[in-house]
NUVEX-509412 format. One record per residue: x, y negated, z of N, C-alpha, C in turn. Coordinates in nm, 4 decimals, padded with zeros to 6 digits. Layout:
NUVEX-509412
n.east; n.north; n.up; ca.east; ca.north; ca.up; c.east; c.north; c.up
X; Y; Z; X; Y; Z; X; Y; Z
...
This chain:
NUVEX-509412
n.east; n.north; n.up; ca.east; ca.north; ca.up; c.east; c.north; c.up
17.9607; 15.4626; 03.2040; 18.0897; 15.4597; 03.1323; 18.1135; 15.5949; 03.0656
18.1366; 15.5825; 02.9600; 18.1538; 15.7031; 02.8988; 18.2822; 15.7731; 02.9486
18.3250; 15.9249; 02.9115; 18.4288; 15.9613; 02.9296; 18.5507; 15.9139; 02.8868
18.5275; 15.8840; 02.7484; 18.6415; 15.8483; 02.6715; 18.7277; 15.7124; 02.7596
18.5731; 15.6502; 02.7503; 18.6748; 15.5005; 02.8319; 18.7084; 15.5299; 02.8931
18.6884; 15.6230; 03.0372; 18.7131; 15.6247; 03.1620; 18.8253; 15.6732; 03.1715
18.8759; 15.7725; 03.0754; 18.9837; 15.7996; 03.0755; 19.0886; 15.7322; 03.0379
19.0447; 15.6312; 02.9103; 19.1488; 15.4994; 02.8749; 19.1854; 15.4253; 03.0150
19.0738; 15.4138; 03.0908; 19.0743; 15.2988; 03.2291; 19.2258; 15.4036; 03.3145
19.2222; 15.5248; 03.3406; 19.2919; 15.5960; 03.4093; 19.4165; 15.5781; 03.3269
19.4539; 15.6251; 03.1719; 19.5694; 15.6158; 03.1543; 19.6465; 15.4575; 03.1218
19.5863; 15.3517; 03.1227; 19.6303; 15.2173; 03.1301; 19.6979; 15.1929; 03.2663
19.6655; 15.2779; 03.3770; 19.7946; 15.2640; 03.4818; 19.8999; 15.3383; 03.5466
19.8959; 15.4542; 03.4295; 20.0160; 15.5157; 03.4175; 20.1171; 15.4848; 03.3395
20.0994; 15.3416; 03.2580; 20.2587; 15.3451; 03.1500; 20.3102; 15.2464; 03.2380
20.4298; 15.2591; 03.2269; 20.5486; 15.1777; 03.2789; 20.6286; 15.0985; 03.1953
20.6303; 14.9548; 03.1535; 20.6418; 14.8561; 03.0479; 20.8327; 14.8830; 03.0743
20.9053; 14.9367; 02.9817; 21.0407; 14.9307; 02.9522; 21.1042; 14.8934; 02.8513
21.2430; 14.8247; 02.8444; 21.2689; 14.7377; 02.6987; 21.3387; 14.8818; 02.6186
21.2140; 14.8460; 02.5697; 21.2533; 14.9937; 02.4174; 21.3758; 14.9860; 02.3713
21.4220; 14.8316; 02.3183; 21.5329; 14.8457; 02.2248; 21.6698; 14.9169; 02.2822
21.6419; 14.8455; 02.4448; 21.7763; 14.8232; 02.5339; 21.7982; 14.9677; 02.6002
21.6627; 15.0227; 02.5927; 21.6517; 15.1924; 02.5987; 21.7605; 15.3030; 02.5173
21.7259; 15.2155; 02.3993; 21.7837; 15.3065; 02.2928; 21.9329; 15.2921; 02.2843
21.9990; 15.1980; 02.3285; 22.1366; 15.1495; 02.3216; 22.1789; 15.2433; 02.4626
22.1290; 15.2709; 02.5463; 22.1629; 15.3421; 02.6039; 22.1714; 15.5071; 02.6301
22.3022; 15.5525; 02.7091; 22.2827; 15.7077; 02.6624; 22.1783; 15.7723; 02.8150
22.1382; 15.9161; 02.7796; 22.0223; 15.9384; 02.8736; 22.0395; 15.9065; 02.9626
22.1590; 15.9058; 03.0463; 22.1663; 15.9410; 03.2187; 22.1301; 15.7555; 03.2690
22.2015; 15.6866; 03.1480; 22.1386; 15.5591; 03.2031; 22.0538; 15.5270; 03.1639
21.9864; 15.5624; 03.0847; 21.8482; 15.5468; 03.0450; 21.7687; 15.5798; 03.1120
21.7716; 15.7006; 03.1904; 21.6589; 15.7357; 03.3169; 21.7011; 15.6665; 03.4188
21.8357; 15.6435; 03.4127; 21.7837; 15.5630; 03.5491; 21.7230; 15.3960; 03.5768
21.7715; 15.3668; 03.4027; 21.6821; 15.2623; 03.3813; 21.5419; 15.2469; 03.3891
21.4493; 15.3417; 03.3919; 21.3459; 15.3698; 03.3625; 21.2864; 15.3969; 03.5169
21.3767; 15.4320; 03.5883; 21.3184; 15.4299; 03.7423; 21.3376; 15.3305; 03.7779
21.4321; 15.2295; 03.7708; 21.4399; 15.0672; 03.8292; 21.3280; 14.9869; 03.7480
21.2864; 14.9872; 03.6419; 21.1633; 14.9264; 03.6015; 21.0464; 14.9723; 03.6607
21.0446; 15.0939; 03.7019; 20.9333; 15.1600; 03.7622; 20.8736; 15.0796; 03.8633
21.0191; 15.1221; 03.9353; 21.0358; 15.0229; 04.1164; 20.9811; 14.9352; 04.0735
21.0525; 14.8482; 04.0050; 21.0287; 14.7000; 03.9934; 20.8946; 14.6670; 03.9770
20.8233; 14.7618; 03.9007; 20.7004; 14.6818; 03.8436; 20.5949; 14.7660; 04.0123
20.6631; 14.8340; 04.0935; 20.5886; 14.8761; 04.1979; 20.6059; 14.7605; 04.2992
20.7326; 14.7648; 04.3238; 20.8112; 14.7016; 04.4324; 20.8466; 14.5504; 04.4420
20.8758; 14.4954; 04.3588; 20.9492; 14.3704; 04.3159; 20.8757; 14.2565; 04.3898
20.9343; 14.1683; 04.4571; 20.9085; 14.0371; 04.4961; 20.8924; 13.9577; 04.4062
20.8340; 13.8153; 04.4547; 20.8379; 13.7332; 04.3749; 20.9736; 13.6773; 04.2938
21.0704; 13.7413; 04.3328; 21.2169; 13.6820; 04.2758; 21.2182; 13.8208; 04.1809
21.1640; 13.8951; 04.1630; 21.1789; 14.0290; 04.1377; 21.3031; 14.1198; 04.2185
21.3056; 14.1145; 04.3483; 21.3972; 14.1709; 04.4188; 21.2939; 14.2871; 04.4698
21.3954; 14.3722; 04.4974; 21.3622; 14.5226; 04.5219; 21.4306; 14.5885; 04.5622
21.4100; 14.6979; 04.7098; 21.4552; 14.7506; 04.8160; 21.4667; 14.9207; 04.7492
21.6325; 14.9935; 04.7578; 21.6190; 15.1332; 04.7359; 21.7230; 15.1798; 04.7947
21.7283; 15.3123; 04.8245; 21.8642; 15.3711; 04.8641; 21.9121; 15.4754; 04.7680
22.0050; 15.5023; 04.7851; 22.0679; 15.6343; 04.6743; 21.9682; 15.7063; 04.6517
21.9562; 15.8035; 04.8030; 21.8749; 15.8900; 04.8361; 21.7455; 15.9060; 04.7462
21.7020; 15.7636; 04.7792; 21.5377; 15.7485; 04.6987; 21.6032; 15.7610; 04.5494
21.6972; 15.7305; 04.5144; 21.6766; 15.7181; 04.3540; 21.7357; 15.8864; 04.3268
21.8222; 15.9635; 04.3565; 21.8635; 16.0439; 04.3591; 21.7157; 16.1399; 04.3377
21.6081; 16.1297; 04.4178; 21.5060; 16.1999; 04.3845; 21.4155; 16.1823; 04.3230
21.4297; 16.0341; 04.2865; 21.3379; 15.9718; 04.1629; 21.3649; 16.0178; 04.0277
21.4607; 16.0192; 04.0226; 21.5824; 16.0365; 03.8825; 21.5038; 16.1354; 03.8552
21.6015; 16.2414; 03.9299; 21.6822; 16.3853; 03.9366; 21.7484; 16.3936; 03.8588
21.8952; 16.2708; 03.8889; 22.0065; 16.2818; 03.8408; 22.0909; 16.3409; 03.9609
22.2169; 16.3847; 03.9928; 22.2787; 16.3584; 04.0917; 22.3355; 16.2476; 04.1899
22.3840; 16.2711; 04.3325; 22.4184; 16.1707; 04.3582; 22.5255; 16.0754; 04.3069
22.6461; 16.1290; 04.2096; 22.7356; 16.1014; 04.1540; 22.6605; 16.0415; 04.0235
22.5686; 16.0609; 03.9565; 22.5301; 15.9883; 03.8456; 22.4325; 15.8919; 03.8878
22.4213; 15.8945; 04.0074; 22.3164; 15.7615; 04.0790; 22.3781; 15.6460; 04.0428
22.5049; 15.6676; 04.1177; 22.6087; 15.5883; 04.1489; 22.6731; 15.5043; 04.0067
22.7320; 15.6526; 03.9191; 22.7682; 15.6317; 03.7992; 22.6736; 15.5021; 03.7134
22.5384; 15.5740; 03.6854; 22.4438; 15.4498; 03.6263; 22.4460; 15.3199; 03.6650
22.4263; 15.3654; 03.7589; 22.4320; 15.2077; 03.8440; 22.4662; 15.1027; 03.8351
22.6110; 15.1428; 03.7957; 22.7319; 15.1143; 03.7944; 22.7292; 15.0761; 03.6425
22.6872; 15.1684; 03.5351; 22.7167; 15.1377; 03.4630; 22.6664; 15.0096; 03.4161
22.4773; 14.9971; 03.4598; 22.3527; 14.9257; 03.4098; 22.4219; 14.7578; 03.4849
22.4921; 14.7904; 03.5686; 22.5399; 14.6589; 03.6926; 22.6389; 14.5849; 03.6146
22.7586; 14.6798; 03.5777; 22.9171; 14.5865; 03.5074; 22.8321; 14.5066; 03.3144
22.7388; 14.5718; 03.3111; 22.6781; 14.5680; 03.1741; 22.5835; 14.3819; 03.1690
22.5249; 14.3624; 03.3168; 22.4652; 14.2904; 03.3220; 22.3197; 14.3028; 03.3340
22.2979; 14.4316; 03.3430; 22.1762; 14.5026; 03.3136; 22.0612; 14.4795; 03.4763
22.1257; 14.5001; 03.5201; 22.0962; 14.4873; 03.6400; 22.1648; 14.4412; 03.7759
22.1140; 14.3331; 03.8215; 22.1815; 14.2653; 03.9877; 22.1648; 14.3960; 04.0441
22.2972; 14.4368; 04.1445; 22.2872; 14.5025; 04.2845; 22.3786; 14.4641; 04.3845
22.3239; 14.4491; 04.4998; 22.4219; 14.3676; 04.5896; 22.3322; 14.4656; 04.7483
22.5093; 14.5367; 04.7964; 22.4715; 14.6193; 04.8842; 22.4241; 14.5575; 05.0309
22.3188; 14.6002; 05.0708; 22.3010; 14.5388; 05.1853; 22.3007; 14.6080; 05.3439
22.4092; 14.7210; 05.3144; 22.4120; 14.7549; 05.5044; 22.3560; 14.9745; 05.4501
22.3721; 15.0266; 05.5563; 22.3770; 15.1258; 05.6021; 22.2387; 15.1562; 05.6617
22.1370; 15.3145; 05.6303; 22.0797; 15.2606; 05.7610; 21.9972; 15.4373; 05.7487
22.0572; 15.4854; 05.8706; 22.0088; 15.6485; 05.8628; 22.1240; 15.7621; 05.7813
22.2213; 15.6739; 05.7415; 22.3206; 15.7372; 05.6684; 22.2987; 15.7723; 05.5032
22.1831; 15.6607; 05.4862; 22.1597; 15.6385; 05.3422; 22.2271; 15.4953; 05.3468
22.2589; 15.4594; 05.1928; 22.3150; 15.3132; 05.1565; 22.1587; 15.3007; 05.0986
22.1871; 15.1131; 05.0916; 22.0509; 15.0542; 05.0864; 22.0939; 14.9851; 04.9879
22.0542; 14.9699; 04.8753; 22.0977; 14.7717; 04.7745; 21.9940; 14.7119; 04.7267
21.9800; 14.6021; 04.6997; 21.9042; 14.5420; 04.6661; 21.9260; 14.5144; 04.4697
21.8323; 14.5141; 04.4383; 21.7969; 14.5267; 04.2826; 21.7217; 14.4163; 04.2284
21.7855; 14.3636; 04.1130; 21.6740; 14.2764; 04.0793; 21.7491; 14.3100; 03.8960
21.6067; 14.3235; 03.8155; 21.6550; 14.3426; 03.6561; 21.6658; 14.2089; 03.5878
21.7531; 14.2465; 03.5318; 21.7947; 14.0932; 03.4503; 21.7239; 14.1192; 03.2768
21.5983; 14.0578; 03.3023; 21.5301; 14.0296; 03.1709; 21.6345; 13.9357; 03.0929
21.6907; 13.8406; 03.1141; 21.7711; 13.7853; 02.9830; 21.8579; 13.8720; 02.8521
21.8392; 14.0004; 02.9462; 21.9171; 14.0907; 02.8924; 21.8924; 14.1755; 02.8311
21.7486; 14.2058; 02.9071; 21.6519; 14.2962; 02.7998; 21.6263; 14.2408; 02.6622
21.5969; 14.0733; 02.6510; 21.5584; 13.9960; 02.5415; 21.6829; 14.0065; 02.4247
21.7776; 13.9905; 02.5080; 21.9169; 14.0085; 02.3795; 21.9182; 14.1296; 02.3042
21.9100; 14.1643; 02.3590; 21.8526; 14.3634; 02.2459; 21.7848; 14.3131; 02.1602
21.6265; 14.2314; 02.1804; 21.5493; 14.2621; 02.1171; 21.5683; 14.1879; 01.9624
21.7000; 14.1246; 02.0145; 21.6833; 14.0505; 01.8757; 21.7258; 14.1406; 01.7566
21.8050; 14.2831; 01.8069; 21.8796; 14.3954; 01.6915; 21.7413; 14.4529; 01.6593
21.7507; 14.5372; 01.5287; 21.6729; 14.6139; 01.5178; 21.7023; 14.7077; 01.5612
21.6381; 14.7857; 01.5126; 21.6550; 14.9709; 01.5651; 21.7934; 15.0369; 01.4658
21.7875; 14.9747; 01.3476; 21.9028; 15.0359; 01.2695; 22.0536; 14.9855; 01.3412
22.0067; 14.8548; 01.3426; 22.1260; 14.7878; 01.4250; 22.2271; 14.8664; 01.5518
22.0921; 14.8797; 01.5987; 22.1303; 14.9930; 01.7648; 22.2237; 15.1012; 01.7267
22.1904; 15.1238; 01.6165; 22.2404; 15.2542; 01.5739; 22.4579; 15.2073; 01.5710
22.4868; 15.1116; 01.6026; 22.6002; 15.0558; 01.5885; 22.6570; 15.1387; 01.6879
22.7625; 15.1574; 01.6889; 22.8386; 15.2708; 01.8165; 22.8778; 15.1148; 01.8870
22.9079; 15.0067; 01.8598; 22.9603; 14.9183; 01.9250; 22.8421; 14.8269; 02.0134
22.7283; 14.9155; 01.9873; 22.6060; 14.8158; 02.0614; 22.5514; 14.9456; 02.1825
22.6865; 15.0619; 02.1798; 22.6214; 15.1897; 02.2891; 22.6446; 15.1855; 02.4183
22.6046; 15.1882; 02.5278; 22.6276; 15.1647; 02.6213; 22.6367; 15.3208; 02.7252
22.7539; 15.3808; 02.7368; 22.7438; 15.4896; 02.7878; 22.8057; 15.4813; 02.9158
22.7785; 15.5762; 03.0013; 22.7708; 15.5871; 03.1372; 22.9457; 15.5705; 03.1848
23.0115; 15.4931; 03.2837; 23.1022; 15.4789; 03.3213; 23.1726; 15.6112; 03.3343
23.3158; 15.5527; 03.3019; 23.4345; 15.6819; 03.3368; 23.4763; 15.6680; 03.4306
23.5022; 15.8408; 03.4267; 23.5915; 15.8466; 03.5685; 23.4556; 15.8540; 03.7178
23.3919; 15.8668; 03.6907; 23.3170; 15.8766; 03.8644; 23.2978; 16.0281; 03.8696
23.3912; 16.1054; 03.8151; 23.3777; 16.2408; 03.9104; 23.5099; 16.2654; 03.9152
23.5995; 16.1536; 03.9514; 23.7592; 16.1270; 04.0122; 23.7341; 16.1107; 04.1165
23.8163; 16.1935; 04.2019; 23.8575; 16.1513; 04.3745; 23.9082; 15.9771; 04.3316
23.8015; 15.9205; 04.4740; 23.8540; 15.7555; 04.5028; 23.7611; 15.6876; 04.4338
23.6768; 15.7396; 04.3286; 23.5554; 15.6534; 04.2090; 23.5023; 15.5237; 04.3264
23.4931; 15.4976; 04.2938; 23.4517; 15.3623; 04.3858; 23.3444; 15.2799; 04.2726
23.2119; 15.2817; 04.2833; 23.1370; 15.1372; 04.1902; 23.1725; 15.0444; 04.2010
23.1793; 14.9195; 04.0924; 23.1890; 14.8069; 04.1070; 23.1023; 14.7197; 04.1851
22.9567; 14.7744; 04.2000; 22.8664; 14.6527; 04.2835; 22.8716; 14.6724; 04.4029
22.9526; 14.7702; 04.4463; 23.0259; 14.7575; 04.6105; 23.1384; 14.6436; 04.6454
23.1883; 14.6163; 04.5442; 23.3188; 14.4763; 04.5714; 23.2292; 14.3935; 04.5288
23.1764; 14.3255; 04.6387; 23.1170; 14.2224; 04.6763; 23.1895; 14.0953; 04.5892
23.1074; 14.0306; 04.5014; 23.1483; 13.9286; 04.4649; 23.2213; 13.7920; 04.5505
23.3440; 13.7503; 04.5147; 23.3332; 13.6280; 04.5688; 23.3053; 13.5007; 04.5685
23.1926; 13.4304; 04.7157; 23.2037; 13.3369; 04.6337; 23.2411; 13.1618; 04.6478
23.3332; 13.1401; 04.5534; 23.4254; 13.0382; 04.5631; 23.3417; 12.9119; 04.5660
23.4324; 12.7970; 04.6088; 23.3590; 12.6741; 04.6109; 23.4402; 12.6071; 04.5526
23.4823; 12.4794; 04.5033; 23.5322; 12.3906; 04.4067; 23.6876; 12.3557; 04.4636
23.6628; 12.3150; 04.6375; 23.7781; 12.3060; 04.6503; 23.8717; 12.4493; 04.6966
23.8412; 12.5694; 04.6606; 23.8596; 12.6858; 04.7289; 23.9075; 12.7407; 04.5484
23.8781; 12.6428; 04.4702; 23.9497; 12.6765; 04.3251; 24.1671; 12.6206; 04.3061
24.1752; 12.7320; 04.2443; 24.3349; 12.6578; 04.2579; 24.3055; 12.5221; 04.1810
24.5285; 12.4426; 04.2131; 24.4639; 12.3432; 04.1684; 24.5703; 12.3502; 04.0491
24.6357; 12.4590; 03.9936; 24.6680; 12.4773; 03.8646; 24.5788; 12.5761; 03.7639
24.5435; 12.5121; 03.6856; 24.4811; 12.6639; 03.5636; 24.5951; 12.7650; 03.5452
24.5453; 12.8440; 03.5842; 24.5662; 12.9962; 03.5928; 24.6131; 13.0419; 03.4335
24.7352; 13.0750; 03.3838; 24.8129; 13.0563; 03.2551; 24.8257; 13.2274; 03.2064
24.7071; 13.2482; 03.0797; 24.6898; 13.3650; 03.0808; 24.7296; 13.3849; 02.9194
24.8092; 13.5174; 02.8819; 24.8770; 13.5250; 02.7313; 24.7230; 13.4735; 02.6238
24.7821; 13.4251; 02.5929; 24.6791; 13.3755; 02.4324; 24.6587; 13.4691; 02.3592
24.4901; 13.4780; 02.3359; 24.4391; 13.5818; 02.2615; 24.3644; 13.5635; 02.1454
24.3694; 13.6555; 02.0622; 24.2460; 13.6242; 01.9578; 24.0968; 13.6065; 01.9395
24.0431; 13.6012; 02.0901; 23.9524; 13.5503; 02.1198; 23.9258; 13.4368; 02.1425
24.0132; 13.4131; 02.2067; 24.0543; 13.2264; 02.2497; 24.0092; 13.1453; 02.0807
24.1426; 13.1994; 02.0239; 24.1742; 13.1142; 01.8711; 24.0250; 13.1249; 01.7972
23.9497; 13.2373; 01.7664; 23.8104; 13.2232; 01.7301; 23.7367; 13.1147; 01.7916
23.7369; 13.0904; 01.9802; 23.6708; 13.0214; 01.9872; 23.6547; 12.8757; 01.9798
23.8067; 12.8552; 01.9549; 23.8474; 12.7433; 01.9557; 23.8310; 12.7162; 01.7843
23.8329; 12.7640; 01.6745; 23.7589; 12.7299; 01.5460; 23.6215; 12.7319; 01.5393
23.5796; 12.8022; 01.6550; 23.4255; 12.7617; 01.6869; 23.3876; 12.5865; 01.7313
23.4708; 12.5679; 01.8213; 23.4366; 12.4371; 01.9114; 23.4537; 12.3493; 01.7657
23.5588; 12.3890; 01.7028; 23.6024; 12.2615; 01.6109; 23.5348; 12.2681; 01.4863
23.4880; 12.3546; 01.4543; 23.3682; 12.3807; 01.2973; 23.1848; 12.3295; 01.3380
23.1677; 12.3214; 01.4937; 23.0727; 12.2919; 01.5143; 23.0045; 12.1316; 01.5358
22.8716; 12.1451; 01.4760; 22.8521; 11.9957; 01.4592; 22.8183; 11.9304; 01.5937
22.8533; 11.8950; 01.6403; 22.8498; 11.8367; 01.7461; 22.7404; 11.6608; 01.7556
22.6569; 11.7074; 01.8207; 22.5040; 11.6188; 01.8400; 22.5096; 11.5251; 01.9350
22.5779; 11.5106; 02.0456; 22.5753; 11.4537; 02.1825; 22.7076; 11.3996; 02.2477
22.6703; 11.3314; 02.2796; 22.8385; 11.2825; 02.4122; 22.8434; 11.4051; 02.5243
22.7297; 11.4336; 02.5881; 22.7465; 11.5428; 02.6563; 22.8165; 11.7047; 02.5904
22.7814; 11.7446; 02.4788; 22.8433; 11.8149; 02.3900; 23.0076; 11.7884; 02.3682
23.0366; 11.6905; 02.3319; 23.2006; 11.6528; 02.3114; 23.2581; 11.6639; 02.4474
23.2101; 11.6292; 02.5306; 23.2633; 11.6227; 02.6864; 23.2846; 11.7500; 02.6815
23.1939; 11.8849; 02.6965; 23.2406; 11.9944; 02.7146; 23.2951; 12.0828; 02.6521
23.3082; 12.0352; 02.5419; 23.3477; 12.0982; 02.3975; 23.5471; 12.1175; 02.4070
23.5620; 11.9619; 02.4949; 23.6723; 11.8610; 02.4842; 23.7394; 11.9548; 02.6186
23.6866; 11.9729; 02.7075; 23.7345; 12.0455; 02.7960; 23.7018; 12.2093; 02.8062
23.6370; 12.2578; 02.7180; 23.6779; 12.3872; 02.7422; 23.7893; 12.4367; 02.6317
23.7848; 12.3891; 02.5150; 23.9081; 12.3486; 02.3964; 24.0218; 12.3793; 02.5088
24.0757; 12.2363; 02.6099; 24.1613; 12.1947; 02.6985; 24.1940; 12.3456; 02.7639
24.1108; 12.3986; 02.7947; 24.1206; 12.5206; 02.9033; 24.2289; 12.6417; 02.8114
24.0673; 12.6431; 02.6958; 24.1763; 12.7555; 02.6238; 24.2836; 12.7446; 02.5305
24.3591; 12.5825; 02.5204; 24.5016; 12.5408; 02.4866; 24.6304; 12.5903; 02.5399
24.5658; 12.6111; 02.6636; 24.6590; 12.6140; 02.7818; 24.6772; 12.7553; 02.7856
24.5812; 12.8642; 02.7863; 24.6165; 12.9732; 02.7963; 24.5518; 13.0492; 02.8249
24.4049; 12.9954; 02.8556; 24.2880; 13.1048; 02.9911; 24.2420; 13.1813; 02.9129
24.1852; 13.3146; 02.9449; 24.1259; 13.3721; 02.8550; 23.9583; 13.3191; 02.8952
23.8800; 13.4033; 02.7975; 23.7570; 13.3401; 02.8199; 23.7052; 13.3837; 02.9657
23.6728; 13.4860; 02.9975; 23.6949; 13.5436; 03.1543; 23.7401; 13.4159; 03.2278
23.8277; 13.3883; 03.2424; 23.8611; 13.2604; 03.3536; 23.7800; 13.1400; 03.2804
23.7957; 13.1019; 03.1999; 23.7419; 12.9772; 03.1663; 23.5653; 13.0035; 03.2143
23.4896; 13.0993; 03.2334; 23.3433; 13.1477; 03.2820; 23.3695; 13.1151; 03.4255
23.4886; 13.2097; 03.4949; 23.5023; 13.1651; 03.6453; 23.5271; 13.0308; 03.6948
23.6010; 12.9836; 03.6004; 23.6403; 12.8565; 03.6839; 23.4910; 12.7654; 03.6287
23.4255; 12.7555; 03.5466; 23.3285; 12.6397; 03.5255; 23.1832; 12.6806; 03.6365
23.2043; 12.8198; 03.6456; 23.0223; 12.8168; 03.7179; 23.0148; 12.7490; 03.8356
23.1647; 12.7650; 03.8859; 23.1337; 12.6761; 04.0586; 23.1711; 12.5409; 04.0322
23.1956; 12.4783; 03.9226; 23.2420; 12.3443; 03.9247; 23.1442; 12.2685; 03.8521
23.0707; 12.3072; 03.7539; 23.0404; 12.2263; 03.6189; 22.9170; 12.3797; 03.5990
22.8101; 12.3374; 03.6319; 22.7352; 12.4819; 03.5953; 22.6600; 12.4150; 03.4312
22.6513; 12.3046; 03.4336; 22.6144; 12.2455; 03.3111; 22.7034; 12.2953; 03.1782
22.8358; 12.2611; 03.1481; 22.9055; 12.3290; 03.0798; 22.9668; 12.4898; 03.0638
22.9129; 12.5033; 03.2011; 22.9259; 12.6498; 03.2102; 22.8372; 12.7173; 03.1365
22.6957; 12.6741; 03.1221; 22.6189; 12.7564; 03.0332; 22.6246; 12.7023; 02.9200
22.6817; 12.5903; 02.8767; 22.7023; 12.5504; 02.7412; 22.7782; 12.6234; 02.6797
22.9207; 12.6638; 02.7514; 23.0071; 12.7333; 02.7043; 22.9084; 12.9133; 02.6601
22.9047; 12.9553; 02.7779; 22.8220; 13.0711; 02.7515; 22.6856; 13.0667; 02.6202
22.6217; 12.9503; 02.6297; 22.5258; 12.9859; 02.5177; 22.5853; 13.0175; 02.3544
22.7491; 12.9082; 02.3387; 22.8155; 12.9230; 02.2384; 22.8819; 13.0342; 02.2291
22.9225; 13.1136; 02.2705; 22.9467; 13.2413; 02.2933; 22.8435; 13.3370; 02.1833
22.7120; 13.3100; 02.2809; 22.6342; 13.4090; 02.2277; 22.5839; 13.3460; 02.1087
22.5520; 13.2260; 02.0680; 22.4702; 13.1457; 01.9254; 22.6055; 13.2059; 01.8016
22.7195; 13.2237; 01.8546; 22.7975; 13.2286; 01.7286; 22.8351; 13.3581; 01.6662
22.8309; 13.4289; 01.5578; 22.8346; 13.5620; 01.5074; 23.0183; 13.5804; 01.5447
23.0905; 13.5082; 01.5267; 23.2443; 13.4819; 01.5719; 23.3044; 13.5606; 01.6960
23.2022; 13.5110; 01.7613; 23.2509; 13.5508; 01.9126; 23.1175; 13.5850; 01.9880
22.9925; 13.6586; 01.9418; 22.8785; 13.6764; 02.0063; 22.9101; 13.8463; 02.0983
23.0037; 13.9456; 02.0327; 23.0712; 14.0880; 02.0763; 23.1553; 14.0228; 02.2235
23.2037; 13.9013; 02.2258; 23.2396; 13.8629; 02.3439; 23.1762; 13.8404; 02.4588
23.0484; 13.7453; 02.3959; 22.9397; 13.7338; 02.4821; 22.9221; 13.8583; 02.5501
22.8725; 13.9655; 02.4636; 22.8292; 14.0739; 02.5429; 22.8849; 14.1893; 02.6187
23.0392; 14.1281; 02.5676; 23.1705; 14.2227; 02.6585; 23.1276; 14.1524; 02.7953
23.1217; 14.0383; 02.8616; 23.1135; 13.9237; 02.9100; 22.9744; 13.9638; 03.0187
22.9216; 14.0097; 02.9555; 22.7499; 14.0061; 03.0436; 22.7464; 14.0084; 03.1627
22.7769; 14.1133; 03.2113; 22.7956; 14.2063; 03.3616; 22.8795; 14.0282; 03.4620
22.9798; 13.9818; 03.3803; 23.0519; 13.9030; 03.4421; 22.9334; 13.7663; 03.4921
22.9042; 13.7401; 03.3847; 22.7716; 13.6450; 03.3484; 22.6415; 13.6587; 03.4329
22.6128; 13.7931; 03.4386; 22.4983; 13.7940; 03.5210; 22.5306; 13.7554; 03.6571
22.6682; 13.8080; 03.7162; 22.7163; 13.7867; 03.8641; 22.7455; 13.6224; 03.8583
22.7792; 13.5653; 03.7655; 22.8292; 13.4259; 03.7731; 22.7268; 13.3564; 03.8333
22.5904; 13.3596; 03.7245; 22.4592; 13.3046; 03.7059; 22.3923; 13.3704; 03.9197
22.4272; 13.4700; 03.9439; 22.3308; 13.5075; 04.0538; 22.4483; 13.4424; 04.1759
22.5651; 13.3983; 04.1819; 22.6315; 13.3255; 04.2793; 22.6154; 13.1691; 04.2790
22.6245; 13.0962; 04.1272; 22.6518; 12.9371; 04.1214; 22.5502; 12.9391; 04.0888
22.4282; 13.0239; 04.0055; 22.2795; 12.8946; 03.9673; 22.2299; 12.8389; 04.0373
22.2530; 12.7145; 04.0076; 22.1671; 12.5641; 04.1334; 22.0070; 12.5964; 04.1029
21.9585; 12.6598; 04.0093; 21.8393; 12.6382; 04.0171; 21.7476; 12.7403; 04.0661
């Protein structure tokens, strides 16, 4: 073997496969720490792609601080970027479990690079975590509800201009199916009444996971309301990792 190859053979298992685009939308501190959870992952990851870390370990993986461990985390988690769900104490390190949400990497890829350049497609590191009390979000344990553990009034929330977009969405769209009108017909119903889109996501994943992602795919297929979709993600990814039947 010549040198040259041998050295190709050596550096082919030093790169670490990361979503470029979704890189760039992000600012550094979450960007490295994005870049160490793909690491893990492509070291560590189960067949579900689940993966075992503690602060500690990432804190020296990084060499961010422990406060921007947390911060990223946090940020890459409410974003949708990444599942974390804490699992216990142990040596006086916290432990969570990780799993990356490729659906999410793929939605980037559809912008270009100029695109990215949008301040509204930037994803910068959460505020406020060097406030006394900062608390992450993937420490409040999701809850999770069951159908009859749903109220039994819809929840009556001020009417927004999100709603009204989506509701000229439901009604401008061509509609192909009986299954389509069925859910079309009742999520319309939902946001008549008052829900914002946020509730109308909560209340369908534990009841109707079928229209639940119908609703969500229209979200994201429509230029109208697709900035919603992705306000939405972080919510979406937790929805999808509590109710997916599959």
């Amino acid at each position: 073997m010549t040198e040259r190859k041998e050295l190709e053979r050596k550096i082919e298992f030093q790169f670490t496969a990361v979503p470029s685009k979704l890189m760039t939308a992000l600012d550094v501190n979450s960007s490295r720490m994005l870049f160490v959870l793909c690491q893990l992952a492509d070291q560590f990851a189960d067949e579900q792609g689940v993966f075992f870390r503690t602060n500690a370990d990432l804190v020296e993986q990084s060499g961010l601080s422990e406060k921007l461990v947390r911060a990223t985390l946090d940020t890459l988690y409410s974003k949708g970027i990444v599942q974390i769900c804490s699992v216990g104490k142990g040596k006086g390190k916290h432990s969570n479990k990780f799993r990356l949400n490729l659906d999410k990497f793929r939605d980037f890829e559809a912008y270009s690079f100029d695109e990215l350049k949008n301040p509204e497609l930037k994803i910068t590191t959460v505020e406020g975590y060097n406030k006394k009390g900062y608390s992450p979000s993937y420490l409040k344990e999701v809850s999770k509800q069951t159908p009859h553990q749903l109220p039994t009034e819809i929840p009556q929330v001020s009417q927004s201009t999100n709603n009204i977009e989506y509701i000229d969405t439901i009604e401008n769209k061509d509609i192909i199916n009986n299954k389509e009108i069925e859910y079309s017909s009742r999520i319309y119903n939902m946001l008549e009444q008052g829900m914002s889109l946020e509730d109308v996501a909560k209340c369908l994943a534990p009841t109707d996971w079928n229209c639940f992602v119908y609703f969500r795919n229209m979200l994201k297929e429509n230029e109208e309301t697709r900035h919603d979709y992705f306000k939405m993600n972080g919510l979406f990814s937790n929805l999808n990792y509590n109710f997916n039947p599959n």
